[in-house]
MMTF fields as JSON, N, C-alpha, C and O atoms, coordinates in Angstrom:
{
  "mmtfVersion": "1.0.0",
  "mmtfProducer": "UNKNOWN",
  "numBonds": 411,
  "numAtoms": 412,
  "numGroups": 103,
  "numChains": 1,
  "numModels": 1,
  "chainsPerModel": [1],
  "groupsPerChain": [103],
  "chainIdList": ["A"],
  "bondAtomList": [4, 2, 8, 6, 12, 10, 16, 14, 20, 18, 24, 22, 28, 26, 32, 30, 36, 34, 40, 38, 44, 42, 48, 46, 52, 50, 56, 54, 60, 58, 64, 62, 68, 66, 72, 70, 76, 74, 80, 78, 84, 82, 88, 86, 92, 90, 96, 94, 100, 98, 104, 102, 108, 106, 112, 110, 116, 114, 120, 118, 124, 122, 128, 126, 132, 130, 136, 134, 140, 138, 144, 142, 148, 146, 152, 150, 156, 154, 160, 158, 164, 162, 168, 166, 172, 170, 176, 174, 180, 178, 184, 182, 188, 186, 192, 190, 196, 194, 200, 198, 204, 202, 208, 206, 212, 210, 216, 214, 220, 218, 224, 222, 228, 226, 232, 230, 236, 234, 240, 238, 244, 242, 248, 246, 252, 250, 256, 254, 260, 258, 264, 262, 268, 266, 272, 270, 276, 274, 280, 278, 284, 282, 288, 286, 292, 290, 296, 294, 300, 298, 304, 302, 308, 306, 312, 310, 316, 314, 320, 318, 324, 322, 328, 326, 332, 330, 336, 334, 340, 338, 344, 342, 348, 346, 352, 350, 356, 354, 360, 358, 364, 362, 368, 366, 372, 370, 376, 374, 380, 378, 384, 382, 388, 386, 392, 390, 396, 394, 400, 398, 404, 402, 408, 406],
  "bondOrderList": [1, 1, 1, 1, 1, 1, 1, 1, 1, 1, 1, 1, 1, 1, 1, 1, 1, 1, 1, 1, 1, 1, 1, 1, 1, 1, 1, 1, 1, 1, 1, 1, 1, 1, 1, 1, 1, 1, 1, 1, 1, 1, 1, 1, 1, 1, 1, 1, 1, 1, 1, 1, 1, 1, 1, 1, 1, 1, 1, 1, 1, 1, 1, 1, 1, 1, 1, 1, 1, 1, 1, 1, 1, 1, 1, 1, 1, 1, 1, 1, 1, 1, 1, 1, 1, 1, 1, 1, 1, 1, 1, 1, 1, 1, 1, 1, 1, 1, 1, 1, 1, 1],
  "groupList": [{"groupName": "UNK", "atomNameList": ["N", "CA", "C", "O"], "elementList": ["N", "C", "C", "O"], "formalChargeList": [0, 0, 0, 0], "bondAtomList": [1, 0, 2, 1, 3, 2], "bondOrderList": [1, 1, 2], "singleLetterCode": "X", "chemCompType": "L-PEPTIDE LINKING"}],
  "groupTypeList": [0, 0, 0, 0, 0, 0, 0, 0, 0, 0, 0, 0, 0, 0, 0, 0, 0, 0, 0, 0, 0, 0, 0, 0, 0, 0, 0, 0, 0, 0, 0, 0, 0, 0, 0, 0, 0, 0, 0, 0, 0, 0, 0, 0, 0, 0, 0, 0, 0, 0, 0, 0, 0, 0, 0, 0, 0, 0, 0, 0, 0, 0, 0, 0, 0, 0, 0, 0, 0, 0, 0, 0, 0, 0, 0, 0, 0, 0, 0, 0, 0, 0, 0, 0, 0, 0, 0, 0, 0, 0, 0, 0, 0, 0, 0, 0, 0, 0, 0, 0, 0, 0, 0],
  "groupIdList": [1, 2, 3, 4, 5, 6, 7, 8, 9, 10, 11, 12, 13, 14, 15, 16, 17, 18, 19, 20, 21, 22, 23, 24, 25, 26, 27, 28, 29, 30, 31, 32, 33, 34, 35, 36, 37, 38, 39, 40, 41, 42, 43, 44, 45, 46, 47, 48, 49, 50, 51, 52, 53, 54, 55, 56, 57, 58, 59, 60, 61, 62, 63, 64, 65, 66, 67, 68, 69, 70, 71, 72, 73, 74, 75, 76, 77, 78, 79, 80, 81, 82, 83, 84, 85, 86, 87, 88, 89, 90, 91, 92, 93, 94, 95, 96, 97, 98, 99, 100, 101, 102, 103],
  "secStructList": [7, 7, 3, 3, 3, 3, 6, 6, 6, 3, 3, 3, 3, 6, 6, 6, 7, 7, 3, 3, 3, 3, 1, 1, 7, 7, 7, 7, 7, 6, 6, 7, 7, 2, 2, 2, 2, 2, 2, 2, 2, 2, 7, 7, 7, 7, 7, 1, 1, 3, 3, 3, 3, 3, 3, 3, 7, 6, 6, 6, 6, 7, 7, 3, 3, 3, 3, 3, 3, 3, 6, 6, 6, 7, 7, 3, 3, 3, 7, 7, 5, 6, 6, 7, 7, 7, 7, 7, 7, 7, 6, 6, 4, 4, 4, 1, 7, 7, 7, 7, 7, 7, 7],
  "xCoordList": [55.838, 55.011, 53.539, 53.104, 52.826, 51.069, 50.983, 51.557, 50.143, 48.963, 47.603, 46.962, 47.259, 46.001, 44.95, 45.478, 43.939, 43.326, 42.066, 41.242, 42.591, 41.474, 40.213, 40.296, 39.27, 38.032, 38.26, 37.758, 38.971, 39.083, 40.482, 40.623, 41.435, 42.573, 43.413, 44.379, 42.859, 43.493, 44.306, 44.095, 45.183, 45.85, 47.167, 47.694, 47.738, 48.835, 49.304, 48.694, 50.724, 51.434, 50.299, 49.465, 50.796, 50.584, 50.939, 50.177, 52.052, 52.276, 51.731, 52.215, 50.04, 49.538, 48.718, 48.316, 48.313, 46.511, 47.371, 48.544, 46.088, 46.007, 44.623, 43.604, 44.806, 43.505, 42.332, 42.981, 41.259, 40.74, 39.735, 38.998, 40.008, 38.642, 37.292, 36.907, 36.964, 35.72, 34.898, 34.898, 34.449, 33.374, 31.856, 31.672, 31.096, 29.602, 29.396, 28.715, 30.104, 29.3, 28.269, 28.468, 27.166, 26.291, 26.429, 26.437, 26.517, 26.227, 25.126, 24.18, 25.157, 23.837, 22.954, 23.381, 21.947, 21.4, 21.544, 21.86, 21.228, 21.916, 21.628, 22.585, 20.527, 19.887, 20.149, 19.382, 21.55, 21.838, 22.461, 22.836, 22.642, 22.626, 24.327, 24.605, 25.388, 26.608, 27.367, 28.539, 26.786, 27.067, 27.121, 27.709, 26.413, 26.08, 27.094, 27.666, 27.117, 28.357, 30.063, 31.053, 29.983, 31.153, 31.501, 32.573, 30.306, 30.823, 30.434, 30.884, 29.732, 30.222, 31.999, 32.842, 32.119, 33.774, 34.769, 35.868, 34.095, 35.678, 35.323, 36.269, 33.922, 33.897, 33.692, 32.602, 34.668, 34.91, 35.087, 35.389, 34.78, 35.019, 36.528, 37.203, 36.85, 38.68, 38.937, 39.493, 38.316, 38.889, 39.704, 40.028, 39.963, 40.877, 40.194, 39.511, 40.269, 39.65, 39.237, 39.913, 38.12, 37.524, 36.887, 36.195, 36.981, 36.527, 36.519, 37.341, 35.214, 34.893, 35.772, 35.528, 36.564, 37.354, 37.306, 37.334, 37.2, 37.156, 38.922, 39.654, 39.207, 40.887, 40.772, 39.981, 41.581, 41.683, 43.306, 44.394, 42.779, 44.325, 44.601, 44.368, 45.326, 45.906, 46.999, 47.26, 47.745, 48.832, 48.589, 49.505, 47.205, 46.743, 45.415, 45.378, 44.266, 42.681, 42.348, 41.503, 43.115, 42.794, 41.121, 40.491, 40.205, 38.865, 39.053, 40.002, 38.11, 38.014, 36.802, 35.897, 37.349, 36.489, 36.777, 37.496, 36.054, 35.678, 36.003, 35.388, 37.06, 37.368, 37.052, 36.893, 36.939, 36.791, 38.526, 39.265, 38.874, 40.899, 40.451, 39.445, 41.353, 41.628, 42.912, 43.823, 42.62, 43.318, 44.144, 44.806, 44.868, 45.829, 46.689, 47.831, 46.162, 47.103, 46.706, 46.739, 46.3, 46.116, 46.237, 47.216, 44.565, 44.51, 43.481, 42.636, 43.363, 42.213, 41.469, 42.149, 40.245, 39.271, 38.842, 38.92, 38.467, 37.331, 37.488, 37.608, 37.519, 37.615, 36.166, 35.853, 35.612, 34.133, 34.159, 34.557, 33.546, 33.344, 31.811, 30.828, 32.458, 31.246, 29.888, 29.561, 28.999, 27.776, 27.301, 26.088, 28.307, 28.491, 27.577, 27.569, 26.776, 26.266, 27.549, 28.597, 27.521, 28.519, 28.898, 28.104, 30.015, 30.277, 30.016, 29.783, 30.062, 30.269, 31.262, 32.014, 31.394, 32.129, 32.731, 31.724, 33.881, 34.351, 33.705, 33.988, 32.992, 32.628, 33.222, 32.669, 34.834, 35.677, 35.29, 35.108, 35.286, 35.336, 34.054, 34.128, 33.131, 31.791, 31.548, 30.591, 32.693, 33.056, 33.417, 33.196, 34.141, 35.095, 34.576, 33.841, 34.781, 34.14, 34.318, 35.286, 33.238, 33.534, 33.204, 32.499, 34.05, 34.481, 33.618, 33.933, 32.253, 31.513, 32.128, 32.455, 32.257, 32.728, 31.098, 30.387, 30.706, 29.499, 29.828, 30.753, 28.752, 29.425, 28.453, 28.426],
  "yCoordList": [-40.595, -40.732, -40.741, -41.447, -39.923, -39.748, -41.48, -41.951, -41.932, -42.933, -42.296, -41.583, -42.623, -42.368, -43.753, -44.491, -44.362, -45.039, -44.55, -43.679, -45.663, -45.504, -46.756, -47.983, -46.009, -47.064, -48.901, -49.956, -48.799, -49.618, -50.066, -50.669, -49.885, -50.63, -50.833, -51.591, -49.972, -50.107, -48.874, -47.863, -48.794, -47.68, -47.835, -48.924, -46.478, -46.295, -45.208, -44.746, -44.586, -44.024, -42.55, -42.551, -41.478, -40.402, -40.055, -39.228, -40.381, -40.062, -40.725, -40.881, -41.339, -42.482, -41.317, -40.981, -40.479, -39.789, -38.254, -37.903, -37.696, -36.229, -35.74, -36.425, -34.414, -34.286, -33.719, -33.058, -33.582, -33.379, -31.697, -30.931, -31.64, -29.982, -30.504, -31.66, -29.816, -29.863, -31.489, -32.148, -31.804, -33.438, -32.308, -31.114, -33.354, -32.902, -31.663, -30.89, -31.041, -29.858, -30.429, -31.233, -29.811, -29.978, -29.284, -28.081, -29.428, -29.031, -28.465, -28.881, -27.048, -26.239, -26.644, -27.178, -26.245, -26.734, -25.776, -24.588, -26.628, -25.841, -24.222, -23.498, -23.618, -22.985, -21.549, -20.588, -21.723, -21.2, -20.056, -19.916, -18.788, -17.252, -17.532, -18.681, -16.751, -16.647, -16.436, -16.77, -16.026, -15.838, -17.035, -17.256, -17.679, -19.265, -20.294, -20.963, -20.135, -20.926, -20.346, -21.07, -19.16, -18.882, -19.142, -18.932, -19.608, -19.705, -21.441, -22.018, -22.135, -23.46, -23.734, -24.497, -22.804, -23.211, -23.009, -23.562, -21.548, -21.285, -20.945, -20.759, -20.878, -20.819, -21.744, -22.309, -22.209, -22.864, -22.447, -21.336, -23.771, -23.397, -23.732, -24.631, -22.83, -23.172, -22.206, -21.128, -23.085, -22.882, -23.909, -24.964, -23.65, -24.686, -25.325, -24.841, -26.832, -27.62, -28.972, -29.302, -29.802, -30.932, -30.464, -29.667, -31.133, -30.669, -32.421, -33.335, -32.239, -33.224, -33.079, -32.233, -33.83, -33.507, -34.86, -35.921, -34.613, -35.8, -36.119, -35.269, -37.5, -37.356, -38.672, -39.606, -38.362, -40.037, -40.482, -39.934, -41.762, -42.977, -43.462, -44.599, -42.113, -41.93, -42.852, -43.151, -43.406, -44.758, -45.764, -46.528, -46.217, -47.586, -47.862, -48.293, -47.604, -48.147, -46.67, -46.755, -45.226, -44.493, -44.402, -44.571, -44.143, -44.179, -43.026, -42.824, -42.167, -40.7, -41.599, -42.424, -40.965, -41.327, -40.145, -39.348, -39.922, -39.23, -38.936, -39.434, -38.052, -38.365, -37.088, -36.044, -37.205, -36.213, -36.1, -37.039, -34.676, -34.343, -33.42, -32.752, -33.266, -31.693, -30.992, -31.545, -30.094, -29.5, -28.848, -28.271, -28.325, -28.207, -29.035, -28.677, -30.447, -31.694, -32.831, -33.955, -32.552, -33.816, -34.791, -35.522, -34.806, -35.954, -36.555, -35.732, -37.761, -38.111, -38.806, -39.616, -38.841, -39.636, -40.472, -41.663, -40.3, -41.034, -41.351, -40.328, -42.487, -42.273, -43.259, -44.153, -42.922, -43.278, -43.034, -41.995, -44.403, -43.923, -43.293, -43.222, -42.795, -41.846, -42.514, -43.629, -41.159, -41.976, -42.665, -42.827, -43.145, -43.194, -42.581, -41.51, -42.337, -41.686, -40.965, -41.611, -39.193, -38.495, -39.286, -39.582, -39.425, -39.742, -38.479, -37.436, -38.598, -37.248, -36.506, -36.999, -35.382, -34.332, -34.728, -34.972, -34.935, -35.005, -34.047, -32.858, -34.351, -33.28, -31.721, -30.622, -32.223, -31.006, -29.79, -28.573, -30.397, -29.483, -28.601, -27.376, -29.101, -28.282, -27.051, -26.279, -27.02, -25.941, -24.644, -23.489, -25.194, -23.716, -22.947, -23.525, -21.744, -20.709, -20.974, -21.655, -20.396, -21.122, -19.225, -18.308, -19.358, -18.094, -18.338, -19.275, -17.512, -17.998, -16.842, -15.79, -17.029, -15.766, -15.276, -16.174, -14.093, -13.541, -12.566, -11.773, -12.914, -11.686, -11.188, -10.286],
  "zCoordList": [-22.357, -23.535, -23.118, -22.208, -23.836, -23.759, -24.599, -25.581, -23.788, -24.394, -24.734, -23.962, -25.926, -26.439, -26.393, -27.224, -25.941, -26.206, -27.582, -27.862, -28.032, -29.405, -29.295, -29.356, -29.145, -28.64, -29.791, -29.403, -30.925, -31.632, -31.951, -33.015, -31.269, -31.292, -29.988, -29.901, -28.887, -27.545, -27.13, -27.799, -26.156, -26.083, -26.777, -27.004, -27.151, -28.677, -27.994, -27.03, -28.559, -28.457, -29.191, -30.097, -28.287, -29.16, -30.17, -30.67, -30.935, -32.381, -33.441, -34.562, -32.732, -34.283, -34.324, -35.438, -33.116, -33.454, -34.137, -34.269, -34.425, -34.855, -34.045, -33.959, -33.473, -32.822, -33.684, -34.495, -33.968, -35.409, -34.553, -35.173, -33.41, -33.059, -32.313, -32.138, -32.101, -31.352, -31.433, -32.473, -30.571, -31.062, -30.999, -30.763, -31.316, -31.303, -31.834, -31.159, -33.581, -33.649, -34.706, -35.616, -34.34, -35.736, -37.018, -36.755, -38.014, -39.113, -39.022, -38.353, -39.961, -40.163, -41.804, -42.827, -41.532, -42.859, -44.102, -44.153, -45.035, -46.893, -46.623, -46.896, -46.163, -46.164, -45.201, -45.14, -44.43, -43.482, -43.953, -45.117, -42.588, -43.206, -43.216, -42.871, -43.524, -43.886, -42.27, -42.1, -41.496, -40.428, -39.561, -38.502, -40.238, -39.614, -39.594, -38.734, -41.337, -41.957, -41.168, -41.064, -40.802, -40.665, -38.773, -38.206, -38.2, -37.155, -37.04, -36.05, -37.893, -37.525, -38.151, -37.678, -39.347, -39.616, -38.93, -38.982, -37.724, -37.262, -35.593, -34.829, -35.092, -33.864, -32.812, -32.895, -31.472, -31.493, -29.723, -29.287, -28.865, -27.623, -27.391, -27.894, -26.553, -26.442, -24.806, -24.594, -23.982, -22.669, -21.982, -22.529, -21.024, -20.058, -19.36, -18.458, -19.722, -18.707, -19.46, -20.435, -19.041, -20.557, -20.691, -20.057, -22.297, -23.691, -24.282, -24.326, -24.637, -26.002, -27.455, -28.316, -27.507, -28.963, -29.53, -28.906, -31.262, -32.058, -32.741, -33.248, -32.547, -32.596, -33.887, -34.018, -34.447, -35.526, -35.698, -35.878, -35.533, -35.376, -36.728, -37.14, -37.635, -38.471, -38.645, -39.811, -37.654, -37.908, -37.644, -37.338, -37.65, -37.442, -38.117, -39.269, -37.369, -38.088, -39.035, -39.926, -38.766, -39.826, -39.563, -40.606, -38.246, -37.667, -37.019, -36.26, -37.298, -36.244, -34.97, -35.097, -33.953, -32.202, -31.81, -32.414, -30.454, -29.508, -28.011, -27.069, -27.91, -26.149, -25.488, -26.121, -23.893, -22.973, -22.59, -22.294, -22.703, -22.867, -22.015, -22.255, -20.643, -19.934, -21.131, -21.748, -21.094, -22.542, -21.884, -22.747, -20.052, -19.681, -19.149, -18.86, -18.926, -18.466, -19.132, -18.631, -20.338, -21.654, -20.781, -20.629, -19.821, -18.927, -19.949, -20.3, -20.488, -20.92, -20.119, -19.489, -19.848, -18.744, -19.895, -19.592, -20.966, -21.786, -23.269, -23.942, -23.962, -25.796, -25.895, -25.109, -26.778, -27.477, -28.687, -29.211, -29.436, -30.977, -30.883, -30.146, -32.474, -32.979, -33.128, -33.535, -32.529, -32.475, -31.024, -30.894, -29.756, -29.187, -28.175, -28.781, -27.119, -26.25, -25.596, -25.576, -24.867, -24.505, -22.884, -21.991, -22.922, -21.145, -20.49, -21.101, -19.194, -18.119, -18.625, -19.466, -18.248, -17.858, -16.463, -15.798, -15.619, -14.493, -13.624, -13.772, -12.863, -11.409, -11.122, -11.125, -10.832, -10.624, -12.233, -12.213, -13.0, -14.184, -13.867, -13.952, -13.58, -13.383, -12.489, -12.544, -11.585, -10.505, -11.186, -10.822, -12.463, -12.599, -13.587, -14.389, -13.736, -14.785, -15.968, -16.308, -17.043, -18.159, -18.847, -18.426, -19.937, -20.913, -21.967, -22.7, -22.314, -23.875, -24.683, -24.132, -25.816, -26.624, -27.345, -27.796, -27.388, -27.686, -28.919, -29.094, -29.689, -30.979, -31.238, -32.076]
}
């Protein structure tokens, strides 16, 4: 069984969270071109390795937080609530190539 630590109830079984996508995207302002809107809705970094993702403990405090997840060995190093200053990135992660998608 995956343990999830939730910065506000401790560590839990994986079947309380849902993972919710990316942490830290900004919102664009009212004013933004369509192209804008369509890539804060659907573009999205999705390589192998950690990743900042926002997860919420849907079977308990029902609070979206913030963890650092290797997204090929759902290792978690880190959970932080929102608002939170970002932890590191692990060292090793910084070595390896990273894939931007360019449009």
């Amino acid at each position: 069984m995956l343990l999830v630590t939730c910065p506000y109830c401790g560590p839990r079984p994986e079947i309380e969270f849902r993972q919710a996508g990316e942490a830290h995207i900004a919102r664009p302002a009212i004013t933004c071109s369509d192209d804008e809107w369509a890539d804060f809705l659907y573009m999205r970094d999705n390589h192998k390795g950690y990743m900042r993702e926002r997860w919420r403990h849907v079977a308990g405090c029902g609070r979206f937080f913030n963890v650092v997840r290797h997204t090929v060995t759902d290792k978690f190093v880190a959970s932080y609530k929102v608002g939170e200053e970002k932890p590191a990135i692990p060292a090793e992660a910084a070595a390896g190539p990273r894939v931007e998608i360019v449009r």
